[in-house]
DRENPADREN-158760 format. One line per 4 residues: for each residue y, x, z of C-alpha. Coordinates in steps of 0.05 Angstrom, whole numbers. Layout:
N
Y/X/Z ~ ...
This chain:
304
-931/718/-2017 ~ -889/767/-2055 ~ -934/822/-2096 ~ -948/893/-2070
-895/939/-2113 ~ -907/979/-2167 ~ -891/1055/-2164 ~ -834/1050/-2203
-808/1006/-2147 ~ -831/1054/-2095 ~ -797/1109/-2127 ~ -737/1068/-2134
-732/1042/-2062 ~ -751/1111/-2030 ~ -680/1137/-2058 ~ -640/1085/-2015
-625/1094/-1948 ~ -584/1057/-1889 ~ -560/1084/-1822 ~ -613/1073/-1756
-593/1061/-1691 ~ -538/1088/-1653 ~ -554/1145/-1600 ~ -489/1170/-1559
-516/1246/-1531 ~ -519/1251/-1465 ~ -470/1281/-1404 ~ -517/1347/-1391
-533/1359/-1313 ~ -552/1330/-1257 ~ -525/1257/-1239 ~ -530/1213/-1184
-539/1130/-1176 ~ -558/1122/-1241 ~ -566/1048/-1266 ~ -611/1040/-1335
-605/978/-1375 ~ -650/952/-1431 ~ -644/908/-1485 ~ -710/861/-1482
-745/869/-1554 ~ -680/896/-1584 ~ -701/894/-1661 ~ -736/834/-1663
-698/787/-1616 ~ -642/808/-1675 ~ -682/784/-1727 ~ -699/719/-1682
-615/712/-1667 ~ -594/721/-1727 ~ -656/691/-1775 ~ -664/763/-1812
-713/748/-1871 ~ -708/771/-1939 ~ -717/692/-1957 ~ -653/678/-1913
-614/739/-1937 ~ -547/718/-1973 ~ -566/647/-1975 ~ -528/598/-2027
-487/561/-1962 ~ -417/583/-1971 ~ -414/575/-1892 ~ -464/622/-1875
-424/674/-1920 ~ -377/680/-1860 ~ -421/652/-1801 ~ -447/676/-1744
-495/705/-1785 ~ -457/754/-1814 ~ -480/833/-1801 ~ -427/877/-1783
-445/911/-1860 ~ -433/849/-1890 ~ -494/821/-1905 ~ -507/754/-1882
-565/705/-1870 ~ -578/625/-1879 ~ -569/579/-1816 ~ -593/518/-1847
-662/539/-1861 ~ -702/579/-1806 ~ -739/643/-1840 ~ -811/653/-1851
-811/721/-1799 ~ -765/701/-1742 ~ -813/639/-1734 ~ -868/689/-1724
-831/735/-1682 ~ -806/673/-1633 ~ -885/666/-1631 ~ -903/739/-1598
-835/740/-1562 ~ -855/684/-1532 ~ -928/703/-1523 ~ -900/777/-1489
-848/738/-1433 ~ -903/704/-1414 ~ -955/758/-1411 ~ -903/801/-1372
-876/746/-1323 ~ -960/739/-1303 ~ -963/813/-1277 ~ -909/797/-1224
-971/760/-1202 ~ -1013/814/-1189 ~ -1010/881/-1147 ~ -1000/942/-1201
-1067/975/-1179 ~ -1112/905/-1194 ~ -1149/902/-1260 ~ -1103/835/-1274
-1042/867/-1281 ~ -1074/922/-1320 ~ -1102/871/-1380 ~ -1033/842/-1381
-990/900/-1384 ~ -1038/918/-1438 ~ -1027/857/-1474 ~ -957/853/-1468
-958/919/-1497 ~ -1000/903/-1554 ~ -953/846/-1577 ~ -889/895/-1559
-912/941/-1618 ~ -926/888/-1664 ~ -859/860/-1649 ~ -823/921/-1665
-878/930/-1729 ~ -836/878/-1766 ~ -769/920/-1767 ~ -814/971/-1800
-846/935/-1849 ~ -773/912/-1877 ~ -749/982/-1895 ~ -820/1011/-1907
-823/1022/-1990 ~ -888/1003/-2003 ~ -882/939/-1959 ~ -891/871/-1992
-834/836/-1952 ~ -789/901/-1968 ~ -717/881/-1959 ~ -664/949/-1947
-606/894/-1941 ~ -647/863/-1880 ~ -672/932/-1840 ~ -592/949/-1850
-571/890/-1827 ~ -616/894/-1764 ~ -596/966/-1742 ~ -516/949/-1755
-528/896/-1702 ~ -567/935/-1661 ~ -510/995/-1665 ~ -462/935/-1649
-490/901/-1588 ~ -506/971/-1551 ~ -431/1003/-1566 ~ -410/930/-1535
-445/940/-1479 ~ -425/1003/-1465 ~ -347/984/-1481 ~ -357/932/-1426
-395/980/-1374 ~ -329/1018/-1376 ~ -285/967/-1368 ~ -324/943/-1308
-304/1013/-1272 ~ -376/1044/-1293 ~ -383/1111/-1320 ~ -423/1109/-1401
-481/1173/-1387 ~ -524/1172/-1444 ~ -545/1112/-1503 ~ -608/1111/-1541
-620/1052/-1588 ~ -641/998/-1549 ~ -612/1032/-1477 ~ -560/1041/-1442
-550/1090/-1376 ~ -486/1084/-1340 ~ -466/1121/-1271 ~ -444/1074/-1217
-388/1089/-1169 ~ -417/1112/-1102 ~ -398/1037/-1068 ~ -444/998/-1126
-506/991/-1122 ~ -562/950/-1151 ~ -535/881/-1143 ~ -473/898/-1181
-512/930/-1240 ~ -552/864/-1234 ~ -484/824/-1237 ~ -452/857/-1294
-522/853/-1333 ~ -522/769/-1319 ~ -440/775/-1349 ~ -478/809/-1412
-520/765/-1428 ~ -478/706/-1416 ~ -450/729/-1490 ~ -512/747/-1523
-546/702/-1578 ~ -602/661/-1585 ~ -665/704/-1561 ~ -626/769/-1547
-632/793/-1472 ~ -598/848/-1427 ~ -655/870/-1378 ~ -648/911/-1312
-691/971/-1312 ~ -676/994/-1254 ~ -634/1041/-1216 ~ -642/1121/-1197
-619/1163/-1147 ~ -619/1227/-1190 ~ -623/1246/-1261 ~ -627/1311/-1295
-599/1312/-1377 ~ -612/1382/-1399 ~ -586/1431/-1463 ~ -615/1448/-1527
-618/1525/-1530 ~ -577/1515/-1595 ~ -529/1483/-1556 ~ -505/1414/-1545
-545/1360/-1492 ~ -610/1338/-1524 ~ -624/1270/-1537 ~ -690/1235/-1509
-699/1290/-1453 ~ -687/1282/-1384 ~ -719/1263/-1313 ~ -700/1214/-1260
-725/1189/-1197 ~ -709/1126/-1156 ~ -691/1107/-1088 ~ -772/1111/-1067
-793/1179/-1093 ~ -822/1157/-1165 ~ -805/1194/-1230 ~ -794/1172/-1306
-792/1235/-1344 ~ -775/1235/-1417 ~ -791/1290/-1475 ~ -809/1340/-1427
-877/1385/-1436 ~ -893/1362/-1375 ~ -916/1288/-1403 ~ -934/1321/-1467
-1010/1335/-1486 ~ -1002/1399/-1531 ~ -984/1444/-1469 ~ -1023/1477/-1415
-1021/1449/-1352 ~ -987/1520/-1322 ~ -926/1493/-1361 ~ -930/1428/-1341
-938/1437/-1265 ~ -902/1493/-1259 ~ -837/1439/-1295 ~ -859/1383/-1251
-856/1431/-1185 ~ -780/1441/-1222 ~ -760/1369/-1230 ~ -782/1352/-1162
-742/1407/-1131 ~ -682/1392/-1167 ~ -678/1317/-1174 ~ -721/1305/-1097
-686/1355/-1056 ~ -627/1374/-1096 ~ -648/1447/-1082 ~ -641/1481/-1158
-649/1556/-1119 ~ -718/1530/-1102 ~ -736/1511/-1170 ~ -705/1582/-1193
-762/1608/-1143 ~ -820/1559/-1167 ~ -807/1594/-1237 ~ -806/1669/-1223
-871/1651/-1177 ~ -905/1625/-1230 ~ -883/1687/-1281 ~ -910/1728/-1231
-971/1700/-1223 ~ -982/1703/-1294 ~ -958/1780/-1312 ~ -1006/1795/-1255
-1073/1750/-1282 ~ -1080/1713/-1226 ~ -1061/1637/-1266 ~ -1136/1599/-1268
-1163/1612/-1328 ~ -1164/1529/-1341 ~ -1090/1525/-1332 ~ -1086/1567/-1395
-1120/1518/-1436 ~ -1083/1467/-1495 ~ -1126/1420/-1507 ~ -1093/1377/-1559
C-alpha cells in the first residue's frame, strides 16, 4: 500500500490539473419527444474496460503502448496484468446489476424495492468514489495520468454517441458527462431509441453499457439571466404525467416553499398543458398575493 503523501507532494500535485467531462449546453425552450440515454456507471465501467490503475499505467509491454488501451491523451494501460482497482470495481458493479435487476421484482411502493434501491445506491457512490480518489491530492493511490485518462474516455464515448444519434436522423439536445438527450422525429418513438441504444452498445468495451432512461413528452431547457442556456437545469415529463426536474429551487431545500410551488404550478402548466399564458398568470397571482400579505406565514420559511 503506497504511503499517505507528504505536503510537499500535496502542494506539488494541487498545481496540476486535467480537463473533466464533456458537457455540450443545451437547445433553450421547450421540446417535445424527448429520448434520454445513460451511460451505466460511466467512470468506473472505464476504469473496468480499460484496466485504469496507477499499477497498470504505462506498463513495460510495447503492445499495450498502442493497444486498445490507449486513452485518447495518450496514456495507456497494461493488458497482460489485470489492476488492483478494476478488480474491485468489477466486484460492486457486479454487486449494483444485481441489486438493481431485484427491484424489477417488487412494486416501487413495497419496503423491498426500497432496501434495494438503497443499496444499489450505496454501491453507485462508492463506485464513482474511486474516480475521485485518483485525482484527489492527498489520496494514497493518487495518479493525475489515470483520472485524465478516465475523463478523455469519458469525453470520447459520449461525443460518439452523440455523432451516431445524428447520423441515425436524431436531433443532439443537451450532453452532460455521462448523458445524452436527443429529440426524436415525431414518427420514432421508444422502440427506436431502444434500437439505436442496443447498436451502441454493440461497440462498447468490456463492462461499458448504454442504458435507456426513458423517454418524455416535454422538456423545458431554460436561460441564465447572463445569457446563454444553463447547464444542469431543466424539467421534463413523460408520456404518464410524472416529472424529473433538475437544478430548479423547486427540488432545492434552501428555498421557501412559496417559490417552490409557485415554480412547480409553472412547470406543470408549461410542460402538462403546454399553456405558458397560464403559467404567466400562476406568477403574477402569486406576486399578488404576496404584495398584499396574504402568503401563509409557513410558506415564508427557509429552513435549510
Amino acid at each position: 500500500i503506497p504511503n499517505k503523501p507528504n505536503e510537499g507532494e500535496v502542494k506539488q500535485r494541487l498545481l496540476q490539473t486535467y480537463t473533466g467531462g464533456y458537457v455540450k449546453e443545451p437547445i433553450p425552450g421547450l421540446h417535445d419527444n424527448i429520448a434520454v440515454l445513460d451511460f451505466r456507471s460511466l467512470h468506473p465501467s472505464i476504469m473496468i474496460a480499460h484496466n485504469i490503475s496507477p499499477e497498470t499505467l504505462k506498463c513495460s509491454h510495447n503492445d499495450c503502448a498502442t493497444g486498445k488501451n490507449l486513452s485518447p491523451d495518450k496514456d495507456w494501460f497494461c493488458e497482460k496484468k489485470r489492476g488492483f482497482i478494476p478488480m474491485i470495481l468489477e466486484e460492486i458493479l457486479k454487486k449494483r446489476v444485481e441489486a438493481k435487476t431485484g427491484m424489477k421484482k417488487f412494486p416501487k411502493d413495497s419496503e423491498d424495492y426500497r432496501l434495494l434501491h438503497s443499496k444499489q445506491q450505496a454501491l453507485k457512490i462508492l463506485l464513482n468514489s474511486h474516480y475521485g480518489y485518483l485525482g484527489y491530492a492527498r489520496s494514497r493511490w493518487y495518479s493525475r495520468e489515470s483520472a485524465r485518462a478516465i475523463t478523455a474516455w469519458s469525453r470520447h464515448y459520449i461525443r460518439e454517441t452523440t455523432h451516431k444519434a445524428e447520423e441515425a436522423g436524431y436531433k443532439p439536445l443537451y450532453n452532460d458527462t455521462d448523458s445524452a438527450f436527443i429529440i426524436l422525429p415525431k414518427e420514432k418513438g421508444e422502440k427506436d431509441a431502444r434500437e439505436f441504444v442496443a447498436k451502441v452498445n454493440e461497440n462498447l468495451p468490456g463492462a461499458m453499457e448504454l442504458e435507456f432512461e426513458g423517454i418524455y413528452k416535454r422538456g423545458i431547457f431554460v436561460t441564465k439571466k447572463q445569457g446563454g442556456a444553463a447547464k444542469k437545469r431543466y424539467a421534463l415529463v413523460d408520456y404518464e404525467g410524472n416529472f424529473k426536474i433538475v437544478g430548479f429551487e423547486y427540488v432545492r431545500r434552501d428555498w421557501a416553499a412559496v417559490a417552490k410551488n409557485t415554480q412547480k404550478s409553472v412547470i406543470e402548466a408549461v410542460l402538462k398543458e403546454g399553456n405558458p399564458e397560464k403559467a404567466i398568470k400562476i406568477v403574477r397571482e402569486a406576486v399578488d398575493q404576496l404584495r398584499q400579505g396574504k402568503t401563509p406565514k409557513k410558506d415564508l420559511v427557509i429552513l435549510t
